[in-house]
C-alpha positions in Angstrom: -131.2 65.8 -145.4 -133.3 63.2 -147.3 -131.4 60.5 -148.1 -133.4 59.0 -150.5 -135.3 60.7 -153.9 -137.8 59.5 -155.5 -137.7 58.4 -159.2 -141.3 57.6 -160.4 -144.6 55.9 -159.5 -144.7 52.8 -162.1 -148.2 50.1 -162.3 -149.1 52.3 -158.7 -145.9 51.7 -156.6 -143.3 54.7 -155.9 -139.9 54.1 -156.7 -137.2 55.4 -154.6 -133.2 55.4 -155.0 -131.3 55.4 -151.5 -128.0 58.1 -151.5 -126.0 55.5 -151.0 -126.6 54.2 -154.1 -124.5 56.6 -155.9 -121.6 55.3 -154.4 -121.7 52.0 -156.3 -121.8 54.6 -159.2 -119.1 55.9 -158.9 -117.1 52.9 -157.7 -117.9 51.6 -161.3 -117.6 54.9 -163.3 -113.9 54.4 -161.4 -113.2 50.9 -161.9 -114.1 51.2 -166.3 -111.9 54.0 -166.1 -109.5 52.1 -163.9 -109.1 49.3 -167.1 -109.8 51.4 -169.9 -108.3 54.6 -169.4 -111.0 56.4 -171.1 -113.7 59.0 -170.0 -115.8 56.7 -172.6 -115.2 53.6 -170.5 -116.4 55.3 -167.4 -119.2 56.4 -169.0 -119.4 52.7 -170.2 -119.2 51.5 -166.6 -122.1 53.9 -165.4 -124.2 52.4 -168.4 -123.4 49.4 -167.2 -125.2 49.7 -163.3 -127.7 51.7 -164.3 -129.0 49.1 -166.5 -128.2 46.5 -164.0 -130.3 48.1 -161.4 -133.0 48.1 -163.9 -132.7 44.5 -163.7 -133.0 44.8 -160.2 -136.2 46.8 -160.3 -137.5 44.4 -162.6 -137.3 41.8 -160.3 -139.0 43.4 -157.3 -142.0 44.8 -159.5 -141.6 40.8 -159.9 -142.7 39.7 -156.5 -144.8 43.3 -156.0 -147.0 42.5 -159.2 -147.3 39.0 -158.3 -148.5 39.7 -154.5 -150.8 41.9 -155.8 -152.5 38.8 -157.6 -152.8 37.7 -154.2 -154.5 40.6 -152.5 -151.2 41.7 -151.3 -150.1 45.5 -151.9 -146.9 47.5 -151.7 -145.7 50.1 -149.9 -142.7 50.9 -152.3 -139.9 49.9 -153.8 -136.1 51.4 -152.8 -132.6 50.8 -154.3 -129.4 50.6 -152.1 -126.1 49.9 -153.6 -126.4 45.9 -152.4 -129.9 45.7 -154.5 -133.3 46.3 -154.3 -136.8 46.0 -151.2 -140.1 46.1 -152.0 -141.8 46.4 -149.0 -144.9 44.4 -149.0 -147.3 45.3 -146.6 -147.6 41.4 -145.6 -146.4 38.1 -146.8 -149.4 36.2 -148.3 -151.5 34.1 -145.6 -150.9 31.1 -147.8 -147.4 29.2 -147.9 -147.8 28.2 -151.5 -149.0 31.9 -152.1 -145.5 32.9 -150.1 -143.4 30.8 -153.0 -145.1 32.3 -156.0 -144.2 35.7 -154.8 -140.3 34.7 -153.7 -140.2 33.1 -156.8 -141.8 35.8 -159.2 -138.5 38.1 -158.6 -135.8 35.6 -160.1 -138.1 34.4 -162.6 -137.7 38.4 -164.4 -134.3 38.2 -164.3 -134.4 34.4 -165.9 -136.3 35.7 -168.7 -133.9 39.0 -168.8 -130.8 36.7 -169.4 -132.8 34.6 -172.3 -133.9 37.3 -173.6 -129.9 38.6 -174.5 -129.0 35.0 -174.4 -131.1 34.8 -177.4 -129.9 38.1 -179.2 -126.3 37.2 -178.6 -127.5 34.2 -180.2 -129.3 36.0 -183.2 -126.3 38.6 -183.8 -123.7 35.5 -183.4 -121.8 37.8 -181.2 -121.5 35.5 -178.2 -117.7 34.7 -177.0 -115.9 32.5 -174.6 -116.5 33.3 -170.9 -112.8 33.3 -170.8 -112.5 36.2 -172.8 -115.3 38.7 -170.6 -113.6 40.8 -167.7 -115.5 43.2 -165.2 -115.1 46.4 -167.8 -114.4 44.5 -171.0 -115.5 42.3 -173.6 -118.9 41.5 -175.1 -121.4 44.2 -173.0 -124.4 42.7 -173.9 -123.4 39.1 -172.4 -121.9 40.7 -169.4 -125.0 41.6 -168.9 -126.6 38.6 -169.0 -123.9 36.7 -166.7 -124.9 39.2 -164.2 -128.6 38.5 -164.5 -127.9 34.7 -163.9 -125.8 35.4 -161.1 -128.7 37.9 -159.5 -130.6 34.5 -160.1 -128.2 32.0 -158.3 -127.6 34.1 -155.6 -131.0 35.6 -154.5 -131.7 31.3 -154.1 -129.7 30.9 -152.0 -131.5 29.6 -148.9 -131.2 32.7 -146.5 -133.6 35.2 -144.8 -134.2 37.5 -146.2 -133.0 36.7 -149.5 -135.6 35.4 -152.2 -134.6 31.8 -151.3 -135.1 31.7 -147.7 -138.8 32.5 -148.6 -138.8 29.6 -151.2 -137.2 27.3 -148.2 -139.6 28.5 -145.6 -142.8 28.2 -148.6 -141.7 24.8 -148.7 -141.1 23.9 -145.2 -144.4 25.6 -144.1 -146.6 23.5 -146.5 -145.4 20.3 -144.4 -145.4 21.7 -140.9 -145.9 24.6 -138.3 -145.1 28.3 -140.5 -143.6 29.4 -137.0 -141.0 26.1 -137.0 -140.7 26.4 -140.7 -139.2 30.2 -140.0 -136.9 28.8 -137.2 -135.5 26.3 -139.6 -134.9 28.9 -142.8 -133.9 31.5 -140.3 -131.1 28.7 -138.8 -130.2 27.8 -142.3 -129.9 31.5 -143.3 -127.4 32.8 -140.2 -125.7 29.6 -141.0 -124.8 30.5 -144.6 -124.3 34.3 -143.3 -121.4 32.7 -141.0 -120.2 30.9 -144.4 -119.8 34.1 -146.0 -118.7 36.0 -143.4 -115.8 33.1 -143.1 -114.7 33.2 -146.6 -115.0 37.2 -146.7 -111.7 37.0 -144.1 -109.7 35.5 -146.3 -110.5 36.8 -149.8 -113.2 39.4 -150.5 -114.2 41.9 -147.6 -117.6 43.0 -149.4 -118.8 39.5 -148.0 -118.4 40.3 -144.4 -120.9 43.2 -145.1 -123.2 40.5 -147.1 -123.2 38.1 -144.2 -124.2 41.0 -141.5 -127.5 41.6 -143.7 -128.1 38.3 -143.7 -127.7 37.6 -140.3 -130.0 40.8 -139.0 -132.3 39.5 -141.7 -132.8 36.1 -140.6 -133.3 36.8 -137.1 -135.9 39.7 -137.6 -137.6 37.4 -139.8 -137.9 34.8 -136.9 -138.5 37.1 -134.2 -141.4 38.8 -135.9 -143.1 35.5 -136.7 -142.8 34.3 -132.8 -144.2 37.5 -131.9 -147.1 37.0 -134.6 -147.4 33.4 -133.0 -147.1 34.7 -129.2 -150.1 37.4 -130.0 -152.7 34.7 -131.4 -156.2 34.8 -129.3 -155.0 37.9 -126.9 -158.0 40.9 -127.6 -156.8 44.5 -128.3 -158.2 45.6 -125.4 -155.3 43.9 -123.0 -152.9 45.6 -125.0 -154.2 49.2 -125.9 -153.4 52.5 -124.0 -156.1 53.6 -122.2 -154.8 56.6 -120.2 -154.0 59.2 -123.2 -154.9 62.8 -124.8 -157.0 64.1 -127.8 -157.4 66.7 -129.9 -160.5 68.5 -131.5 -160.8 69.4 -134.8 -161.2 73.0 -133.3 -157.1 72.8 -131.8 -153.9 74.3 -133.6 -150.2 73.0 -133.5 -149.9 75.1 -130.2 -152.3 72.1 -128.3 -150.2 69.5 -130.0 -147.1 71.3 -127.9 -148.8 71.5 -125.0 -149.4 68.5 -124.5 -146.6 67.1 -126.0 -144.5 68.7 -123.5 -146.9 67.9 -120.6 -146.2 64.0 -121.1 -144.6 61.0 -123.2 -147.5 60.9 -125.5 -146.0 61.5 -129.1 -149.4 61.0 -131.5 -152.8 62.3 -130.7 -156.4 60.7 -132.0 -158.8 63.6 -133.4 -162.1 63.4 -131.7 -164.8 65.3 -132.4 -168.6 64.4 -130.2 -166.8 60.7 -129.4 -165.7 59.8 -132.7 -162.1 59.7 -134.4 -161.7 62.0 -137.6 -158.3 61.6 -137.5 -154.7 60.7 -136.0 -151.8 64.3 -135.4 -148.2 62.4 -135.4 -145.2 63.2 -134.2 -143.0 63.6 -137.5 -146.0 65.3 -138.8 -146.6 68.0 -136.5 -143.1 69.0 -136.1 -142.8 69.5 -140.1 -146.0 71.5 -140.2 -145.1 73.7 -136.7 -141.6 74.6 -139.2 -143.8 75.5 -142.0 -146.8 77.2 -140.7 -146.3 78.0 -137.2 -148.1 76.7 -134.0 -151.5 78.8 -135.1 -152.0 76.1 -138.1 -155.3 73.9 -137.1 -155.0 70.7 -136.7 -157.6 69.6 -139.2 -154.7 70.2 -141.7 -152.4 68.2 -140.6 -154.3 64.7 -139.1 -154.4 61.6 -141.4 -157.6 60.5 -142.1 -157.1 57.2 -143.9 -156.1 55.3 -141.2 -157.9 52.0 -140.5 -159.7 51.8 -137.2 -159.5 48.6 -134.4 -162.2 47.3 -133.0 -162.4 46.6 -129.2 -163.4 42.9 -129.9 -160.2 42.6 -132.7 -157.2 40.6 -131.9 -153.4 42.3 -130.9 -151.7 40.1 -134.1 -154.8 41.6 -136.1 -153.5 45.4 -134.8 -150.2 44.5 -135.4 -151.0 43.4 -139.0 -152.8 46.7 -139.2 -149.9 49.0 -138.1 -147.3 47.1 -140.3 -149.9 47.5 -143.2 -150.5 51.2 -142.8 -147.3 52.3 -142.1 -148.8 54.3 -139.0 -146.9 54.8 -135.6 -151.0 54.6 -133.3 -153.7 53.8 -134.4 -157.4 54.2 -132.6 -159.5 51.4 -130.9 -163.1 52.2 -130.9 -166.2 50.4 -129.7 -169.7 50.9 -130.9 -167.9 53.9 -132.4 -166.5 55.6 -129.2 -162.7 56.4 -129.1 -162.1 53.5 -125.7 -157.6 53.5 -126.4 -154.6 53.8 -128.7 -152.1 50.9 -129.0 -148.8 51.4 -130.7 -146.3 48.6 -131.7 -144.4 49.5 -128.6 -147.5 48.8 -126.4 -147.7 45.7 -128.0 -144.0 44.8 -127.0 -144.8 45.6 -123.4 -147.4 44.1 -123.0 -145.4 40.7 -124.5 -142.8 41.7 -122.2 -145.2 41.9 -119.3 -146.7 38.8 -119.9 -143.2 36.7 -121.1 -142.1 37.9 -117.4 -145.3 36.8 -115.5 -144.8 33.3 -116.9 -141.2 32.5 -116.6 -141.3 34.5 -112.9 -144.1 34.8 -110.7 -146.2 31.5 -112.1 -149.4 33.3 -112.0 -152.3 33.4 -114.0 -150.9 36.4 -116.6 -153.3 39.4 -117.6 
């Protein structure tokens, strides 16, 4: 089962909505019919998210668009039921590059909220907080009270909320990027405690808030010290060099073989020493369901991949594998297929090394 769908492709960048997402739906469509009695209030209340989470895609076509402007692209954008990702291929090099983008997303929903501020305004049809509830009162301000909050809380200085990047932007402009992430990361699992705390006693939706901020910050740190750790180490220390290929003249039934022969899972095309292409895993299982294991090979291998360079760097790979979205890609020199490297050989070979320091106290590979 797919669990998400996509909606659209909008300024170049898919759109998807997760399943889950129907569930805050419906816990809406319930809760307006809950107060109001009325099938026409729980139509109201399904009005009501929907344009919300147009809000919310507003705001990440916000930091999408702006790292764009930066040389930045992204991969899509997905809805869940606790908001909206856009997953950026990279964060941009630059820390004051880093704080446009975090602060891009807020900024839409700023101007969403003066934008009915100022038609409440112009209708006079703006009443006392006091008189608003969850499913009543003045929709268009509701509204707008929800953009502001969207606003307040994505600033709130936590990985891998908007203002966690805005803290770490800051930080990094002043000292190290890899202690600046330590520091936001602290201050985010510090405020995902806070919330966790006060979820206890009063509402439970909190405790699920604080776990996705807690995962989020320490990801976020661990995935810059392993960007740090990888500086200055070549590809070549790193790569797979004991591995199989195909040739453009092979059908799903090689892939099989030889898929059943070892632990390889992806397979470099080669064809007189030179990579046309990359056979996955997830691929070649969806096209041996469709066509059967006589299909070539030729129609199923990616050929857009980017291609390492013996002399390149492991962060560089690692940049290039988050960046593609791939699960191998090839390392060539002079044009010859010489290994594979995966984001798992990259873990070993951190693993490898981490041991050979803290352990034997030689000279590491």
């Amino acid at each position: 089962m797919k669990w998400q769908w996509k909606l659209g492709t909008f300024a170049g960048i898919d759109v998807f909505v997760h399943a889950t997402f129907l569930l805050i739906v419906g816990w809406y469509a319930f809760i307006y019919w809950q107060q109001t009695g009325t099938l026409f209030g729980a139509l109201e209340g399904v009005a009501f998210i929907l344009l919300l989470f147009a809000a919310v895609t507003l705001h990440e076509y916000g930091h999408a668009l702006t790292a764009r402007k930066f040389g930045v692209r992204t991969r899509d954008i997905t809805l869940y039921p606790i908001g909206g990702v856009a997953r950026l291929e990279r964060m941009p090099d630059k820390p004051i590059q880093e704080l446009w983008v975090a602060l891009a997303g807020p900024a839409v929903n700023v101007v969403i909220a003066i934008i009915l501020f100022g038609w409440l305004v112009f209708t006079n049809s703006l009443v006392p907080l006091r008189e608003l509830t969850l499913a009543t009162g003045s929709f268009i301000e509701r509204l707008m009270i929800v953009n502001v909050f969207l606003v307040v809380f994505n600033l709130i200085p936590a990985f891998p909320m908007d203002g966690g990047r805005v803290l770490r932007a800051v930080l990094a402009m002043n000292m190290d990027y890899v202690r600046a992430t330590q520091i936001a990361a602290t201050i985010g699992q510090g405020m995902a405690f806070l919330f966790g705390f006060i979820g206890l006693f009063s509402n439970p939706f909190l405790l699920f808030i604080a776990f996705f901020v807690w995962m989020g910050a320490s990801q976020e740190a661990s995935m810059v010290q392993i960007k740090n750790a990888l500086g200055g180490i070549p590809v070549t220390r790193a790569m797979l060099t004991d591995f199989q290929t195909l040739s453009p003249r092979d059908t799903l039934s090689r892939v099989a073989q030889l898929m059943l022969a070892g632990s390889q899972r992806d397979f470099p095309v080669v064809d007189s020493g030179r990579v046309v292409g990359i056979v996955t895993r997830d691929d070649f299982l969806k096209a041996l369901m469709q066509h059967g294991e006589h299909w070539p090979v030729t129609h199923v291998m990616h050929t857009n991949l980017p291609i390492l360079d013996s002399y390149e760097m492991v962060e560089r790979a690692l940049m290039r594998l988050q960046e593609s979205g791939a699960p191998v890609l090839p390392v060539t020199h002079a044009g010859q297929l010489v290994g594979i490297i995966t984001p798992e050989n990259i873990t070993e070979y951190l693993m490898i090394r981490s041991a050979l320091k803290a352990g034997a106290r030689v000279p590491v590979i």
